[in-house]
C-alpha positions as CSV (number, residue, x, y, z in Angstrom):
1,X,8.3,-22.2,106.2
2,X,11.4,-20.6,104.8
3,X,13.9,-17.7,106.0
4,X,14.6,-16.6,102.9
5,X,13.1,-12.9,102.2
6,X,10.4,-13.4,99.3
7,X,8.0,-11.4,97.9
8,X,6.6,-15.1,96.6
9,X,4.2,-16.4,98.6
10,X,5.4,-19.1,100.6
11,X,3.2,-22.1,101.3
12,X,5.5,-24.7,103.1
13,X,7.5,-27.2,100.9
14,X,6.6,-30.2,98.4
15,X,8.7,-32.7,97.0
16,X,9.7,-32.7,93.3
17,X,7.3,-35.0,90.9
18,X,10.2,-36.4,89.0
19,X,13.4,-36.1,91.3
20,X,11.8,-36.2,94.8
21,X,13.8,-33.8,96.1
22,X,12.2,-31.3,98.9
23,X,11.7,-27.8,97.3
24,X,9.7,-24.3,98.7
25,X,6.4,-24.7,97.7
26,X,5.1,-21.3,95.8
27,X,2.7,-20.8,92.8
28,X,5.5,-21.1,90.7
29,X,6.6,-23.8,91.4
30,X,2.5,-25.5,91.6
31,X,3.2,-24.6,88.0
32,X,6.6,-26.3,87.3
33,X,5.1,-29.6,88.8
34,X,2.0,-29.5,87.6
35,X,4.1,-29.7,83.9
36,X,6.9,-32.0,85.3
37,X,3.3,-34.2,86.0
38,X,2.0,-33.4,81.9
39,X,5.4,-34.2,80.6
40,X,5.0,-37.7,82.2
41,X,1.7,-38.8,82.6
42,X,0.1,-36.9,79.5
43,X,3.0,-36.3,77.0
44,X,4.5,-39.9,77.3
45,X,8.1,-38.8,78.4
46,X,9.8,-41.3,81.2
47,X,10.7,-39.4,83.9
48,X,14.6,-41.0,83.9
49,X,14.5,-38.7,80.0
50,X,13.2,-35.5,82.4
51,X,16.2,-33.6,83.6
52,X,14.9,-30.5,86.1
53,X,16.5,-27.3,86.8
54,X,19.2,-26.9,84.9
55,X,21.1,-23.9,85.4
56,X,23.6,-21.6,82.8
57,X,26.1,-19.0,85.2
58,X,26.7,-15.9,83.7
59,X,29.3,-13.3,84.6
60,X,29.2,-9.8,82.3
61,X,29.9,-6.1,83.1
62,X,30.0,-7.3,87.1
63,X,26.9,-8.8,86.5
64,X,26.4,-12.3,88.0
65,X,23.1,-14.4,86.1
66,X,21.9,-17.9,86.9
67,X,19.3,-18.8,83.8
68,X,17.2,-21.5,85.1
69,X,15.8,-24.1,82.6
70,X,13.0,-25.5,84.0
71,X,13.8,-29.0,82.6
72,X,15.2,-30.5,79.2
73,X,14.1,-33.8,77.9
74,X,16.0,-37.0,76.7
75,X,15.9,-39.2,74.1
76,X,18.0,-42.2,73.0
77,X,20.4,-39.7,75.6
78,X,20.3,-36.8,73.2
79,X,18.7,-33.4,74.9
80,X,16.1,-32.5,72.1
81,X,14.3,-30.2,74.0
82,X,14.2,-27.7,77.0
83,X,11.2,-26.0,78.7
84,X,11.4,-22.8,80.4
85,X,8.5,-21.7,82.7
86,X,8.0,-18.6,83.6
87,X,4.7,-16.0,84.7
88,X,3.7,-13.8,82.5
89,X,4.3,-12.6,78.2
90,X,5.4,-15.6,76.0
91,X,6.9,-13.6,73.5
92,X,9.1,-11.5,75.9
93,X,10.9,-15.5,77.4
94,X,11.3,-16.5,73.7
95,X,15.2,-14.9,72.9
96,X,16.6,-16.6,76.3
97,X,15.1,-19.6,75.9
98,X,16.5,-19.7,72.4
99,X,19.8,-18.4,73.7
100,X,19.6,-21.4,77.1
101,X,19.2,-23.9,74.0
102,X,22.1,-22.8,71.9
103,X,24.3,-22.6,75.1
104,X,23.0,-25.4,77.5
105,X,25.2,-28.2,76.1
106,X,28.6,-27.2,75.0
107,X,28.8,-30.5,71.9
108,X,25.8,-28.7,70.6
109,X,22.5,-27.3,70.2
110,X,19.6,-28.3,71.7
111,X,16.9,-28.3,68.6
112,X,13.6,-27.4,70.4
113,X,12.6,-25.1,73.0
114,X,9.3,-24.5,75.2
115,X,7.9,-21.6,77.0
116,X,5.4,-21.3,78.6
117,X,3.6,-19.4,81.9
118,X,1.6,-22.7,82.8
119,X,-1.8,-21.2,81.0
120,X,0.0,-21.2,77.2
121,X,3.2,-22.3,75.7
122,X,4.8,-21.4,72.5
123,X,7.0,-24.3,70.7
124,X,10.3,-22.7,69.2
125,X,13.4,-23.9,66.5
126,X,16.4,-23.2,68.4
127,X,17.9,-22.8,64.7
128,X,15.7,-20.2,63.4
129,X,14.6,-19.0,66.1
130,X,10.8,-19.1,65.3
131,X,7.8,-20.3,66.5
132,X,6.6,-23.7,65.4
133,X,3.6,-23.9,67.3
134,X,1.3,-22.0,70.1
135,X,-1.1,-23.5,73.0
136,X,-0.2,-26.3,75.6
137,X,-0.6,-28.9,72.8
138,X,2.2,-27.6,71.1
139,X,4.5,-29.4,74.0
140,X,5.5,-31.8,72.2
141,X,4.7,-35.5,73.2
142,X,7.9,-38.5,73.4
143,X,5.7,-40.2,70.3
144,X,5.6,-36.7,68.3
145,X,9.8,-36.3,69.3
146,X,10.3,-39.7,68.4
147,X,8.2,-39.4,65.3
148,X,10.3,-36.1,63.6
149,X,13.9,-37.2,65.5
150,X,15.9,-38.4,62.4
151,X,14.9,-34.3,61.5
152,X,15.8,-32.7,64.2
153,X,19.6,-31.3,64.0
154,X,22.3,-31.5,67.0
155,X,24.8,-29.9,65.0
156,X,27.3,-27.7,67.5
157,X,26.4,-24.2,67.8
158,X,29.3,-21.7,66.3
159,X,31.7,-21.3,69.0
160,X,32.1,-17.5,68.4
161,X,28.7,-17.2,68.4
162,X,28.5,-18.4,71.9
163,X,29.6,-15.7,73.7
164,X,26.8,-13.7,72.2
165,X,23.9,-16.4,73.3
166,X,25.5,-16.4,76.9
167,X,25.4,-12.2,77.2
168,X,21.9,-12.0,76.1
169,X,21.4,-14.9,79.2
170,X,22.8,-12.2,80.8
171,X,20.6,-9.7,80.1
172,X,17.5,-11.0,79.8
173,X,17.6,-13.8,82.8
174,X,19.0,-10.8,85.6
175,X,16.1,-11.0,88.2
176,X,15.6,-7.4,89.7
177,X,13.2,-7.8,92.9
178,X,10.1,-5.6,92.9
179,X,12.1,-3.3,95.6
180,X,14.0,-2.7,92.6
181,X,17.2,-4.6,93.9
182,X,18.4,-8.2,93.6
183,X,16.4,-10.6,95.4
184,X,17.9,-11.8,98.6
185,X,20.0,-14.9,99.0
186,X,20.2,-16.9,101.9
187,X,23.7,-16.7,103.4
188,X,24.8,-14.4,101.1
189,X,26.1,-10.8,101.0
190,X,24.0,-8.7,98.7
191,X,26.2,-6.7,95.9
């Protein structure tokens, strides 16, 4: 078990499907494997083209954020898409993950994004911001990526623009525990 203060429930540890790394085993993280597993063995996607949590620091207004994205996909070495899981509303993840994808590589924007709470998934253009697709088969496949590549556009995002993209990180990824605090870090002093 772990000594970190959760209000997750804690069920031991498992190792990562694609990296094989130990992590604390929750039903979050059932979930993040359970699509690591998809993106492989149903969607086509080699796992050496599946990166896994990615992370985007964030410092506003003595606000410190780490954004998680749950993993961004590869191909011919080009990020073209990121998936961020989280529980609960779709519609309420969709402006971060747009924002993670317009920020996560600095040479430019990634041109898909995924969320999803594990039950449904919403397909987004990081451009536009708007939704392609809805449902679980909206993740796109390697063959579908592949398929609509020479479309997709890595163009970098506008670097004044960027500052913007990281604040609303900021805002929308600060995790306020259900005591109505940060959540605890091991080894760290709270505040």
């Amino acid at each position: 078990m772990t000594d970190i203060p959760s209000h997750h429930m804690v069920y031991g540890h498992c190792t990562d499907y694609i990296t094989g790394e130990r992590l604390v085993d929750t039903d979050d993280e059932r979930f993040r494997q359970a699509l690591a597993r998809t993106m492989v063995e149903e969607k086509g996607w080699p796992k050496e083209d599946v990166e896994m949590r990615l992370t985007i620091d964030t410092l506003f207004n003595k606000q410190f954020v780490t954004s998680k994205v749950t993993m961004a996909l590869r191909f011919e070495g080009r990020r073209c898409l990121i998936i961020r899981y989280a529980p609960g509303s779709l519609v309420t993840r969709e402006r971060s993950a747009v924002a993670a994808a317009r920020v996560l590589d600095e040479g430019c924007q990634v041109p898909l994004a995924v969320v999803t709470n594990g039950r449904d998934a919403e397909l987004l253009d990081t451009y536009s911001g708007k939704v392609l697709a809805k449902g679980l088969a909206a993740i796109p496949t390697r063959e579908e990526v592949a398929r609509r590549f020479s479309e997709l556009r890595f163009a970098p995002y506008d670097a004044q623009k960027r500052e913007r993209e990281l604040r609303v990180l900021n805002a929308f990824d600060v995790e306020v525990c259900c005591a109505g605090g940060p959540c605890a870090l091991p080894n760290v002093k709270e505040g």
